[in-house]
Structure formats: structure tokens, C-alpha cells
N, C-alpha and C positions, 0 to 999 in steps of 0.2 A: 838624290839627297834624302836616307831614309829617314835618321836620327829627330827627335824632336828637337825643336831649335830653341823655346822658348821663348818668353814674353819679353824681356829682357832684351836680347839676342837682335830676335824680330826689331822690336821697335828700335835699336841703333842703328842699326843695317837701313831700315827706311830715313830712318833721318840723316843719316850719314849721305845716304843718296840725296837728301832735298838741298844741301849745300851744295849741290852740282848743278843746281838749275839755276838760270836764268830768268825763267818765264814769269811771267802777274802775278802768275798761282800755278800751283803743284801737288799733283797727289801721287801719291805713289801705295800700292795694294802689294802685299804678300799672300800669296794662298800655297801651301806647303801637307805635306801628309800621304797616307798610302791607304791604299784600297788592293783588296785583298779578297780573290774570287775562286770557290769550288765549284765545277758545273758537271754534272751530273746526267747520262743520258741513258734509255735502256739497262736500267738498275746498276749501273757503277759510273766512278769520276773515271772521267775522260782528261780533266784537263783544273788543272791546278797553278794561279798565274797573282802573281802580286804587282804594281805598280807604285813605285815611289816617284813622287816629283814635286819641284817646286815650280810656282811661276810669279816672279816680281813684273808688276803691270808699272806703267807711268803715263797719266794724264798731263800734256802743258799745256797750259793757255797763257796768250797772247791778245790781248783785249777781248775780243769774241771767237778768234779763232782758236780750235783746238785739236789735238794733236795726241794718239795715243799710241804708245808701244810694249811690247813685252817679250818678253826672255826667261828660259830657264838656267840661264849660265851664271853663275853668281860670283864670279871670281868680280874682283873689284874695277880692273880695267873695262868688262866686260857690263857692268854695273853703269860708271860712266857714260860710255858711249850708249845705254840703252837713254838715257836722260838725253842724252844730244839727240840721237834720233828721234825721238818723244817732238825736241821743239823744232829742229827741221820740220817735220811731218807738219808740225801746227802755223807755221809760214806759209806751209803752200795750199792751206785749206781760204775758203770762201767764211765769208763772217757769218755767225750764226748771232743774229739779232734774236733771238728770246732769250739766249742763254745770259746769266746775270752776274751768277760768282759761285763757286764751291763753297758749301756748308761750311758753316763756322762749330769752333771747339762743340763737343756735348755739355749741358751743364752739369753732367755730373760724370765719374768715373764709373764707365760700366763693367760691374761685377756678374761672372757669372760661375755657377758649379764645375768643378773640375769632372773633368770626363773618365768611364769606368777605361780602367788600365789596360784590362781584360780583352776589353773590346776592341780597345785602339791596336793592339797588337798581336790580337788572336791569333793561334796558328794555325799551320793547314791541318793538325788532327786533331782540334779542337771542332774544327766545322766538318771534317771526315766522320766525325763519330756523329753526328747531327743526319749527315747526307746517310749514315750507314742505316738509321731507324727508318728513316722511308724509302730506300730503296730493297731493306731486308721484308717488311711488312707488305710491301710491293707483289713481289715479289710471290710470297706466302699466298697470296690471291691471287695469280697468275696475270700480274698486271703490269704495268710499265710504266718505272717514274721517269722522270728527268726533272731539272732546274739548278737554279743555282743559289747560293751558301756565299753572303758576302758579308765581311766587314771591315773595317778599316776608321779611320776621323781624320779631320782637318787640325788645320795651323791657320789662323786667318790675321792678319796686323793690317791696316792701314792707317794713315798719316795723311796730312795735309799743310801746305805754307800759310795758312791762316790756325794753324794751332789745335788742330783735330787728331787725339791721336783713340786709338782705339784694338781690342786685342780678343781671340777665342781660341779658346780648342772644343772640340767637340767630337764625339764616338757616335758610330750605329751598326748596326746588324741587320740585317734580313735575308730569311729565308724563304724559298719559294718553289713549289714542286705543280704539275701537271701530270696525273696520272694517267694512264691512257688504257681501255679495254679495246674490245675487238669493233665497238660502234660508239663510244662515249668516252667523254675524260671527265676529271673530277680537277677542282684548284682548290690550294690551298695557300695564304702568303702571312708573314707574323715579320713584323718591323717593332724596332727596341731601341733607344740608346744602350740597352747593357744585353749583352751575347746571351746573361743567363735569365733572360726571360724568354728567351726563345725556346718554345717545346716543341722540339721535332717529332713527339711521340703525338703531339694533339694536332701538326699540320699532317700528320702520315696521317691520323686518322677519321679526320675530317676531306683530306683531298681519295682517299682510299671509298668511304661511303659515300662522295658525290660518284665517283668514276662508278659504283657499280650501282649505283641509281639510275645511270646516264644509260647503260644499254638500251640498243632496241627502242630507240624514240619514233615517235608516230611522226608524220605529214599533219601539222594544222592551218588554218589557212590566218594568213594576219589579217591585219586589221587593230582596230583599238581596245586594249584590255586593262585591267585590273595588274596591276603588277608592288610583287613586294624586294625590291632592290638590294641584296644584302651590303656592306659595308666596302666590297670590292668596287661595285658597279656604283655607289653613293660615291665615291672619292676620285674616281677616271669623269665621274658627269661633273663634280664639282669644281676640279681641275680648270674644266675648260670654261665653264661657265666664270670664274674668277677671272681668268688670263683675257676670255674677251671682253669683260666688263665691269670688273671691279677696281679697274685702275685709273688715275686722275687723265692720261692723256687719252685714252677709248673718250673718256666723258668730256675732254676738251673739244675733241674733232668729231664730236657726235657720232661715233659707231658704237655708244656700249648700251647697255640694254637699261641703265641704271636712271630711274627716274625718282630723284632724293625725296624724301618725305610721301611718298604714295605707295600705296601695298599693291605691290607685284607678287606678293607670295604668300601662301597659305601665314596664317598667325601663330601655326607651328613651329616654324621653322624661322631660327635667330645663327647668325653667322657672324663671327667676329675673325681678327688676326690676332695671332699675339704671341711673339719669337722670345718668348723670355718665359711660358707657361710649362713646366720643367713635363707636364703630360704628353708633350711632343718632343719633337727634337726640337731642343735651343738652339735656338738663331738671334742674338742680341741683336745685330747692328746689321744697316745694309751693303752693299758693296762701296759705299762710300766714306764709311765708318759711321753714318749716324746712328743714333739709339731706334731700334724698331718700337714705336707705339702700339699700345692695344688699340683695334680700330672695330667698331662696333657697324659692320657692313651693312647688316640686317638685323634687325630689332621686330620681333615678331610680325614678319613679312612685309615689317616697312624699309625702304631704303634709306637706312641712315646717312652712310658716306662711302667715298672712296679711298683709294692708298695715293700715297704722294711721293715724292723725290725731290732732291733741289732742284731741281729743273720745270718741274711741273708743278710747283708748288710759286716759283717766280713768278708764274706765269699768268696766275692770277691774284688779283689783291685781296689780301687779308687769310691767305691758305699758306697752314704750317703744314713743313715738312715732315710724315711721318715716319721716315727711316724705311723706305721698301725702294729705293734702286735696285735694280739687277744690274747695273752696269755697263749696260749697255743703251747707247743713243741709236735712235731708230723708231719704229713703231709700233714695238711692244708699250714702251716705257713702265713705270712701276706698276708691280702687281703681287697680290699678295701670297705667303710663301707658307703661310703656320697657321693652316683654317681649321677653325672649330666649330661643330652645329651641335649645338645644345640637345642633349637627348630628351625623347620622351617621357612617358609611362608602359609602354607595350613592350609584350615581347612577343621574338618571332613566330612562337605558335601561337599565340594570339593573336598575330595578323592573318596566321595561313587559317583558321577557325572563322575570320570576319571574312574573308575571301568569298563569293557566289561562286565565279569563273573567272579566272585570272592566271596570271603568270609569275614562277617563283625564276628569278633572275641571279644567277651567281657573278659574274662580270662582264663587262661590254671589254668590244676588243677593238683595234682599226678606228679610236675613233676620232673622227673631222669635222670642224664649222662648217655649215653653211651661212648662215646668216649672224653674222656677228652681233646687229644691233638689233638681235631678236636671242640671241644663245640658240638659234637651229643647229644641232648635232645631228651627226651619221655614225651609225656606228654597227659591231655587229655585236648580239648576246655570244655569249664561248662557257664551255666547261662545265656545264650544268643548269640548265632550261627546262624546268618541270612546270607542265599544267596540274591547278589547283582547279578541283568541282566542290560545291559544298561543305567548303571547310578542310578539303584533305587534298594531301599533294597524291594523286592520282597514275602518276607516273612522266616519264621522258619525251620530251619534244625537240623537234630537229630544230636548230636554233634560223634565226629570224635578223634582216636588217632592220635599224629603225631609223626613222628620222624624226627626229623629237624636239621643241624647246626646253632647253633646260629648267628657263624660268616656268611657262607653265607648267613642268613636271612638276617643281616644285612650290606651282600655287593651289597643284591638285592633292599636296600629301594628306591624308588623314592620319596617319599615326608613326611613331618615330620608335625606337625600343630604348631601354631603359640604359644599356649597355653600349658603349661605344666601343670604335675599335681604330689604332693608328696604323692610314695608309700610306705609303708612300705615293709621292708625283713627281714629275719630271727629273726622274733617271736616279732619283736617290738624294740622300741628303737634305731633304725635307718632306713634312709628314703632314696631313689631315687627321685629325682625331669625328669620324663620323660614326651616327648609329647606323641600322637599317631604315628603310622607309617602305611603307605599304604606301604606295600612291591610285589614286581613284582611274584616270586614264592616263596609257602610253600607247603612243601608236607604232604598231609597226606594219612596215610598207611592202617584206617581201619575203619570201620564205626561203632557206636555203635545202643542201640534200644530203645534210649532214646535221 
């Protein structure tokens, strides 16, 4: 189902479904729209692939049991029977005693900016002539790009039998190259709601000058250094540092690292959410359709609060829901999607200048929790690892595992740059706006041979 459906459309089709239910309470979710991918290897596309689809979800409950199903079939019989199986399913579940009620109406209608056209339905020679600059520039250097050239938006509606209704579209783009020399590669990645800010001629030439930095990197030995993180390797640590501990359930069943009102992090560094701040990708609402609040995480390195859901938010008394479900029950529960870290005063050659001996880091790769209610990461540096002596980046090093706390990396930062930049996390569809960071110590535990 390529076609856009509309606001209109969406929200009948859902309610039309909620007169089929039976159950206490009902929700039912639309997520509709196409994505839209060039990939790119050994300086030309290889592969050129669009996916359309839609998927109407249905939650029933049944006092505390509940029950969910979904389907991409939309015909109306098929529509039907997805409601029926929704509350079969929710009969033969065990009672979930926290669970309380689905969210009630939002107070107000939520508005938000129509998405670039452009974007939403880009075609494939529109991102063809993108993929062409960096693998012709590539090329010209005798180097070897690959990546890939995606855009596509969403359709999002949901609805509820207690009077919730709620509706998005929304566009993005990113592009993403790896260029490769004969001992080194160079990244580059540039994420947008609108196609036409993406310059392919600035990620060819920025991933092009790491790659031919990277040649011929020495053997150093690890241990703990000076490191200044650029805005790739800021946004894969922040990632994960959010998902294991900025959410209300981590901080219910004591695994997240978030101790409210105490500084855990340098006074630098302030971190909020906030899915309506048009500098990211907008995200109004959460999978449940409530309104996303701005949530002020970190307040110069104090821990202000967490993210909430209906669900987690029941759960204890006097805590409003602030709109971050992902939808899923389990042991993620909510976590936040639209991270912001207030930039500094510096910039990056003002850090690599304040550097003795240190490491310039372009992004972490592979990387994994160890310890959740500490933010212990594992991870590897990738695509451009250069030692800094005296101020000057000195040349290439073979990149390094680390194992690191996220939190104390970030209670070590000394300076942040003036400049932000929006990354993508978890696979697309939402963005981090971060600077870089010069941080005092990062450890790393092993050396690789590459």
C-alpha cells in the first residue's frame, strides 16, 4: 500500500475497527509509508529497493489481561477478524496486576508541520546523483566507497476506546558512505528531514580525507587516554546510555544508572527529550498516541528525571505520563527517542590544540552493555582513530576495544563544540542532535591489527 492515506482516511479506518471490539478498552495503531534504499559498493549501486507497507496493530484488554495482534491485510473482513483475534489472544493471557488503563484523550489536539514532499517520495535518481559524487570523487583518489542513500516517511494514527485519537506524517533522508584505502577507511553520515540538505559533495569529502588520513596506522598500546569523540561516536554512546537508563522501568526495578537530583555528570553536559523540537526529526506522540513531553534528563550533570508511559507511569503515585511508549511490554519499557545535549563553547580544533596525548575518535562500532546499572559499554573505535601529541593530530592508529562507563565518560567531559550535529539511532527514524566532546579519560582495554 504505497499511496498516502491521509489523516482523514487513517483515523475512520481506526475507528471503524473500535466498533468491532468487544473488550474494556481498545486501541488500535496504524503505521503506514515507504522507505526507500540506494546501496552503493566498490564505487557503483549495486542495488536499488523500495518497500511499501502498512501495519494496523490491535491492543484488547479484558480487566488486566491483554491481548495484541496485527496485520498488513486491510481489506475490511480481514480488519475484523484482526479485532477478534486481538481478544481471543487477551483470554488466554495471565492477569497483569500493574497494568491499570490505556491513556485517556490528549488535552489538546496535536499539531504538527507537514513533511518535505521531496523527501517522502524521492526517487531513485534523485539519491543516484548523491551516490554518483562520492563514488566519482572516490574513485579520483583511487579509493573505494560503499553505503547507502535512504529516504522514505511515515503515516502514523492511533486511536483509543477511551477517546484518544492522534495522527503524523513525517520525512527523512540519510546518507552514508565508508571509504576504503589499501590499510584505512574514512565515514562520513548526514541525516535530514529534507533530502535537500544533504551534501553529498561535503560527506565525499569529509569521508575521502579521513580515509586517506587512515593509511598506515601504527601499533599503540591501550590503556586510558584523553579522547575527543566526534558527533558519530557522541550519538552510538548516547544511544545506549538512554535505552539502559533513562527510562521509568530501568529506574523502577533498579538497573539504571539514574540517581535523580545527584551529579553523575560533568556540569557540562545537559540532556533533554523533546519529539516536537522541529531541529530533529518530529516525533509528537508515542506508540500509544500520547503527546511526547519535553523531559529535561540532565540539567548540568544533575539527574533531573526519567521518561514514562502509561504503564510506568501507574505504577507509581503522583507520576505523569510523559508520551515515550515504544510499544512494546517487556523490559525495555519507555525510553527516550529525540535526545538533545546542549552544545558548548569549543571547537574541534580547539580541542585537538588542549590535547597533551590523546585520541581523536571518529565512531564506535559493535557496540554492547556490560553493566546496565553502571552504563558499562564494549565497543570497537572504526574509520578513523588518530593519535593527538602536543596539540596536533600526529597521525593514524590501529583502532582499539574499549570498555567504558558511559556515565563517567561523561562526568570526565571538559569541553563540548559550539556546533551540533543530527545522528541517527536505532535503524532510522529518529535522531540525536549532539556536539562533539573532548573528554579527560577513556579507557581502552585492547588493541586490534587493523
Amino acid at each position: 500500500m504505497s499511496e498516502i492515506v491521509g489523516k482523514e482516511k487513517v483515523l475512520k479506518l481506526l475507528q471503524n475497527m473500535l466498533s468491532y471490539s468487544s473488550a474494556d478498552q481498545t486501541e488500535i495503531s496504524f503505521m503506514g509509508g515507504n522507505t526507500s534504499l540506494t546501496r552503493f559498493a566498490n564505487n557503483y549501486i549495486h542495488q536499488n529497493v523500495t518497500e511499501n507497507n502498512t501495519t494496523v496493530k490491535v491492543r484488547s484488554i479484558f480487566g488486566q489481561k491483554i491481548g495484541t495482534a496485527s496485520s498488513n491485510n486491510l481489506a475490511p473482513e480481514a480488519l475484523k477478524e484482526l479485532v477478534a483475534r486481538a481478544e481471543e489472544l487477551a483470554h488466554l493471557q495471565v492477569d497483569d496486576p500493574e497494568f491499570k488503563s490505556l491513556p485517556g484523550p490528549n488535552p489538546s489536539e496535536i499539531t504538527t508541520p507537514e513533511p518535505d514532499e521531496t523527501t517522502y517520495s524521492a526517487s531513485a535518481e534523485l539519491r543516484a546523483n548523491g551516490v554518483a559524487v562520492i563514488c566519482r570523487k572516490s574513485a579520483e583518489k583511487g579509493l573505494t566507497a560503499s553505503g547507502a542513500f535512504r529516504t522514505g516517511g511515515s503515516e502514523i494514527g492511533v486511536v483509543n476506546s477511551l477517546g484518544l485519537t492522534a495522527y503524523h506524517r513525517g520525512a527523512n533522508s540519510d546518507l552514508i558512505t565508508v571509504i576504503m584505502g589499501e590499510s584505512g577507511s574514512g565515514y562520513a553520515d548526514r541525516l535530514s528531514p529534507t533530502i535537500a540538505a544533504i551534501n553529498a559533495e561535503e560527506i565525499a569529502d569529509e569521508a575521502i580525507g579521513k580515509a586517506l588520513r587512515s593509511q598506515n596506522p601504527r601499533a599503540l598500546e591501550p590503556g586510558e587516554y584523553e579522547v575527543i569523540l566526534e558527533e558519530y561516536a557522541v550519538g552510538e554512546m548516547l544511544q545506549y546510555i538512554s535505552y539502559l537508563g533513562m527510562g521509568a522501568l530501568a529506574l523502577q526495578e533498579g538497573r539504571s544508572f539514574m540517581q535523580l537530583d545527584r551529579l553523575l555528570m560533568s556540569p557540562l553536559i545537559t540532556i533533554y527529550d523533546d519529539g516536537s523540537d522541529p531541529q530533529g526529526l518530529v516525533n509528537p506522540f508515542d506508540a500509544e498516541g500520547v503527546a511526547r513531553q519535553r523531559v529535561n534528563l540532565i540539567e548540568q550533570g544533575i539527574c533531573k528525571a526519567v521518561v514514562y508511559d502509561s504503564y510506568t507511569a501507574n505504577r507509581e503515585a503522583g507520576k505523569q505520563n510523559t508520551g515515550h511508549s515504544i510499544g512494546v511490554q517487556g523490559d525495555m519499557g519507555p525510553i527516550p527517542l529525540n535526545l538533545f545535549m546542549e552544545p558548548g563553547d569549543s571547537s574541534k580544533e580547539e580541542m585537538v590544540k588542549q590535547t597533551k596525548r590523546g585520541l581523536w575518535v571518529t565512531r564506535f562500532h559493535y557496540v554492547n552493555p556490560l553493566i546496565p546499572n553502571k552504563a558499562v559499554l564494549t565497543g570497537m573505535t572504526r574509520d578513523g582513530t588518530f593519535l593527538i601529541e602536543d596539540g596536533e593530530i600526529v597521525g593514524p592508529v590501529k583502532n582499539f576495544r574499549f570498555t567504558q562507563s558511559g556515565v563517567e565518560a561523561l562526568n570526565a567531559v571538559q569541553s563540548l563544540t559550539q556546533t551540533r550535529r543530527l545522528q541517527g539511532a536505532w535503524g532510522g527514524g529518529v535522531g540525536y542532535l549532539v556536539p562533539a566532546l573532548k573528554i579527560a579519560r577513556f579507557n581502552f582495554n585492547s588493541a586490534t591489527e587493523f
